[in-house]
C-alpha positions as CSV (number, residue, x, y, z in Angstrom):
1,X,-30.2,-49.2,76.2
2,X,-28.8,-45.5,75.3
3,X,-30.1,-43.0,78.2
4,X,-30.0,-39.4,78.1
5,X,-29.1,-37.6,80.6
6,X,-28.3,-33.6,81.6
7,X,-25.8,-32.3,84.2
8,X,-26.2,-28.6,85.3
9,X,-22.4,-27.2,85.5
10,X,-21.0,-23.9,86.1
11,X,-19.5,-22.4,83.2
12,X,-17.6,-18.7,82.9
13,X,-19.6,-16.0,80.6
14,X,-18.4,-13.5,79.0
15,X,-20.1,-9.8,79.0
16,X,-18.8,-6.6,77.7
17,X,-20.4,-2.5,78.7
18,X,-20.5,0.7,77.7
19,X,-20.6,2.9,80.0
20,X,-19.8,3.7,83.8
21,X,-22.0,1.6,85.9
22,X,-20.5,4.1,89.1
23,X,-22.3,7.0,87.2
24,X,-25.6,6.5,88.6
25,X,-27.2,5.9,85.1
26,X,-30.5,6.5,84.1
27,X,-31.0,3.7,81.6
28,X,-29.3,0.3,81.1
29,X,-29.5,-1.5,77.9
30,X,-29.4,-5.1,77.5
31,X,-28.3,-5.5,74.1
32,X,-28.5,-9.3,72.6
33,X,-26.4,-10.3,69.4
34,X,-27.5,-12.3,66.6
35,X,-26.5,-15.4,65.0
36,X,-22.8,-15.9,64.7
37,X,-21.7,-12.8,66.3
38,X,-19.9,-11.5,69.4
39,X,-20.7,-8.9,72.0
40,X,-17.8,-6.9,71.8
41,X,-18.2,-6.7,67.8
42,X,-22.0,-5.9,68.3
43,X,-21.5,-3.5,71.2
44,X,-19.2,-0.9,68.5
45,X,-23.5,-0.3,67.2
46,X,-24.2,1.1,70.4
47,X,-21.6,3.7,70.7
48,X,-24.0,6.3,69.2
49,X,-25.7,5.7,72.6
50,X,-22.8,6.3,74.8
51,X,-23.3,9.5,76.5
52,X,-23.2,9.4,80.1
53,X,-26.3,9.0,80.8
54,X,-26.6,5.2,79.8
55,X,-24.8,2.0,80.4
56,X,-24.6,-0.6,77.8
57,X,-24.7,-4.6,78.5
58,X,-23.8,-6.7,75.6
59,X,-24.0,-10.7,76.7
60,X,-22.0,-13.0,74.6
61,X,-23.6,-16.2,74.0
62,X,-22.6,-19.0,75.5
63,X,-21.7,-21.4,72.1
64,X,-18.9,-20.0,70.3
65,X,-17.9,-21.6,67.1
66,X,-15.6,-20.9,64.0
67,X,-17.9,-19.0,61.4
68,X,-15.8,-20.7,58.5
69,X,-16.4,-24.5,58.1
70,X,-13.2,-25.1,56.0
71,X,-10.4,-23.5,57.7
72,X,-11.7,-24.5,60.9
73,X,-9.6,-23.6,64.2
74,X,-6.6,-21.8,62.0
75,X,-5.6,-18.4,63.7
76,X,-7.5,-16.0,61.2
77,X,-10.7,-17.9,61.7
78,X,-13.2,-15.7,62.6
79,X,-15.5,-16.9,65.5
80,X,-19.4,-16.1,66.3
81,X,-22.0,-17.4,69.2
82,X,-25.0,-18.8,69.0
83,X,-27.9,-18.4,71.8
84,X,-29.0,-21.9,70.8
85,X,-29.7,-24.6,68.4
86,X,-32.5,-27.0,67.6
87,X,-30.6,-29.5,69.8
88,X,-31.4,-30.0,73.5
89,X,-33.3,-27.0,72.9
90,X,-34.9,-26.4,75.9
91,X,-31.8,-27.2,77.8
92,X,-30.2,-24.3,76.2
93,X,-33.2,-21.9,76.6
94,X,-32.8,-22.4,80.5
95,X,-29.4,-21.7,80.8
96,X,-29.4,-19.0,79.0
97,X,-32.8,-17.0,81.2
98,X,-30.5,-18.3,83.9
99,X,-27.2,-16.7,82.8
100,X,-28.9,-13.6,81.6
101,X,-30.6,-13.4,85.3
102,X,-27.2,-13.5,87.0
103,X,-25.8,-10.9,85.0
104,X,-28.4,-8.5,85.7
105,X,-28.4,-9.0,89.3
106,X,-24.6,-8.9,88.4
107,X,-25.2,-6.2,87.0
108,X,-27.4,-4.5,89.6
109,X,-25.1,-4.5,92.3
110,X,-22.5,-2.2,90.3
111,X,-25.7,0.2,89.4
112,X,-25.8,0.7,93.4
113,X,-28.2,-1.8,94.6
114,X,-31.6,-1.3,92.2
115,X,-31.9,-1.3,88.2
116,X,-32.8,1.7,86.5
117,X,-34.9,2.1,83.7
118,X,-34.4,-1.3,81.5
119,X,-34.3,-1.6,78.0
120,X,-33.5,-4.7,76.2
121,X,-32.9,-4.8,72.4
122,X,-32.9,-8.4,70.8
123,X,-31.2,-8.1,66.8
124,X,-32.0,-11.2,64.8
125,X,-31.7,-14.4,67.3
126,X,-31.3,-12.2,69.3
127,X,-34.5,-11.2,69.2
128,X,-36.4,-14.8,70.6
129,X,-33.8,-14.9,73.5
130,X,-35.0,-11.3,74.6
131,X,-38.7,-12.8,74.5
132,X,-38.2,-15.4,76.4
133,X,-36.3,-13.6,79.0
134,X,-38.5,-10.8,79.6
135,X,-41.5,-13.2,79.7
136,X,-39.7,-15.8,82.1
137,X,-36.6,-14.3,83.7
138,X,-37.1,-11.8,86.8
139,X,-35.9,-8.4,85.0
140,X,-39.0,-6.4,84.8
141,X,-38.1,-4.5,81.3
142,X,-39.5,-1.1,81.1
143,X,-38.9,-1.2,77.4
144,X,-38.6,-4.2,75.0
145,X,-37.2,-3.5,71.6
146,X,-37.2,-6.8,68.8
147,X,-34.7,-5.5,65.9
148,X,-34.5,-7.5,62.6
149,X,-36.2,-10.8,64.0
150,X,-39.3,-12.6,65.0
151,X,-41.1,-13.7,68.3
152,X,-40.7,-17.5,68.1
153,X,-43.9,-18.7,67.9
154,X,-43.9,-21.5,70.6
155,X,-44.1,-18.3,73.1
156,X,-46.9,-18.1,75.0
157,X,-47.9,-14.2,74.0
158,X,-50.2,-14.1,76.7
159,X,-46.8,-14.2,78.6
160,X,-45.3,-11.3,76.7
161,X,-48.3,-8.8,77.3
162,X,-47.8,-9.8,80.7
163,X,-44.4,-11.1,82.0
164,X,-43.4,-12.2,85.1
165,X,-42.6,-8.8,86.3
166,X,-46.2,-8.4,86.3
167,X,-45.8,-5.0,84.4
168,X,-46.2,-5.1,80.9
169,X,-43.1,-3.7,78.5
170,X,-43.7,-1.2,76.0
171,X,-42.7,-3.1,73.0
172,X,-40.8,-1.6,69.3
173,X,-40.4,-4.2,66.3
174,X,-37.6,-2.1,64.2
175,X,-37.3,-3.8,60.7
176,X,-35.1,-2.4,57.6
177,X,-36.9,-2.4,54.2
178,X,-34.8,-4.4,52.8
179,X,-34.5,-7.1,55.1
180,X,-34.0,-10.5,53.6
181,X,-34.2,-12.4,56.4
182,X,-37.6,-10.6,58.0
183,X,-40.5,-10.2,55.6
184,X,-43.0,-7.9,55.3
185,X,-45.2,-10.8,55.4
186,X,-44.0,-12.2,58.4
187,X,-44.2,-9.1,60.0
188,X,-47.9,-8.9,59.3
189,X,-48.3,-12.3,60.6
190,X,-47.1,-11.2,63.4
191,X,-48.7,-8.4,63.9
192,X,-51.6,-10.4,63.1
193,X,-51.1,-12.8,66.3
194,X,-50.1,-9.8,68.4
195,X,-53.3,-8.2,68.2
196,X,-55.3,-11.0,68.5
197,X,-54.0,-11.2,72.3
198,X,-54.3,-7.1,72.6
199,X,-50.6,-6.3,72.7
200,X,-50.0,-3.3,71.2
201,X,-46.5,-2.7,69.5
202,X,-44.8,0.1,67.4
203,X,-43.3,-0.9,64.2
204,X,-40.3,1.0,62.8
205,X,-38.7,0.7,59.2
206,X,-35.7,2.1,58.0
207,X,-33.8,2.1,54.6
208,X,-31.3,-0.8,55.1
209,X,-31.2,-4.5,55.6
210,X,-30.5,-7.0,58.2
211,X,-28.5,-4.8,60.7
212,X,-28.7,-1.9,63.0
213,X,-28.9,1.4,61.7
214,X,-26.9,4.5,63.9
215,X,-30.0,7.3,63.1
216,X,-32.8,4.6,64.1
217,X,-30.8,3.9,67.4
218,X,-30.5,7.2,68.2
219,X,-34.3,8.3,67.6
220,X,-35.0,5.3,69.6
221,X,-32.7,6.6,72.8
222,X,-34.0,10.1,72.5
223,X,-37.8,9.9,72.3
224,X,-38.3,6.9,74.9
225,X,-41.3,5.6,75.2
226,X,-42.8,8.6,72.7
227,X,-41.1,6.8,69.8
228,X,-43.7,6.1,66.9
């Protein structure tokens, strides 16, 4: 009879910054990529952010893959991560909380000892592995910004309004217009099952599609938590 079994290992991740964590900085940003991308691709979005005052955090996902099926592993295949698949779902969910905890203590301890302000930005998948971190990983999140995607909706939101942390994130769903992938629909809907448990959210739209957008960013960074 087929078994099936798990094995927790120890893997290496890979991370990339902006930023000088000796700088003392006011503000570090947890920045997650979407489907098929990596960090150090994804971090180039967040140079309008680099000014000093801020350091930058981009986690690469821990299942790379070739992006084109047909050429497969030749040497101008381009290559993307994924946070997680349909498969051995919830397998992949806890690794990744638990990798995403160890960088930020990682993470910490270059800061000087204690976090500053945190702000963690999810873009597209990106967006349900920022959710379920900040509702079941240890980083308390000051601010919790869900770009171009949608809270998965086996999370408990009960969780989200108030995470683990025990202090609630202020919370911006950033969306462009044109959006294929994120509907106004589904943003209602969401919106819908947001206020039904009292959390209140700030919805931004821009003139674009499924990607970040350099003058949204910045208005974000500059008016904190006055952003409306």
């Amino acid at each position: 009879m087929m078994r099936e079994h798990h094995l927790p290992i120890g893997r290496t991740a890979r991370f990339y910054t902006l930023g000088d964590a000796q700088r003392a900085p006011s503000e570090v940003w947890f920045v997650l990529h979407g489907y098929g991308q990596l960090a150090s691709r994804f971090l180039r979005h967040f140079e309008v952010l680099n000014d000093g005052r801020r350091l930058i955090v981009a986690p690469e996902a821990l299942s790379r893959f070739y992006l084109d099926t047909v050429t497969g592993s030749h040497p101008h295949s381009a290559v993307g991560a994924s946070w997680m698949t349909r498969e051995d779902r919830l397998s992949e969910i806890d690794d990744y909380i638990e990798y995403l905890d160890a960088l930020a203590d990682q993470i910490r301890r270059d800061v000087g000892g204690k976090l500053p302000r945190v702000v963690t930005l999810g873009f597209s998948q990106g967006v349900a592995t920022a959710c379920r971190w900040v509702t079941t990983g240890q980083v308390v999140t000051d601010r919790l910004i869900l770009w171009g995607g949608l809270i998965p909706h086996d999370l408990d939101l009960a969780a989200l309004a108030a995470p683990a942390g025990e202090r609630a994130a202020e919370i911006v769903i950033v969306v462009g217009a044109e959006d294929g992938l994120v509907t106004s629909a589904a943003v209602a809907e969401q919106g819908e099952r947001m206020a039904r448990e009292s959390i209140v959210a700030r919805t931004i739209t821009f003139a674009g599609g499924h990607r970040l957008d350099d003058e949204t960013l910045a208005a974000l960074a500059a008016s904190g938590a006055a952003v409306s």
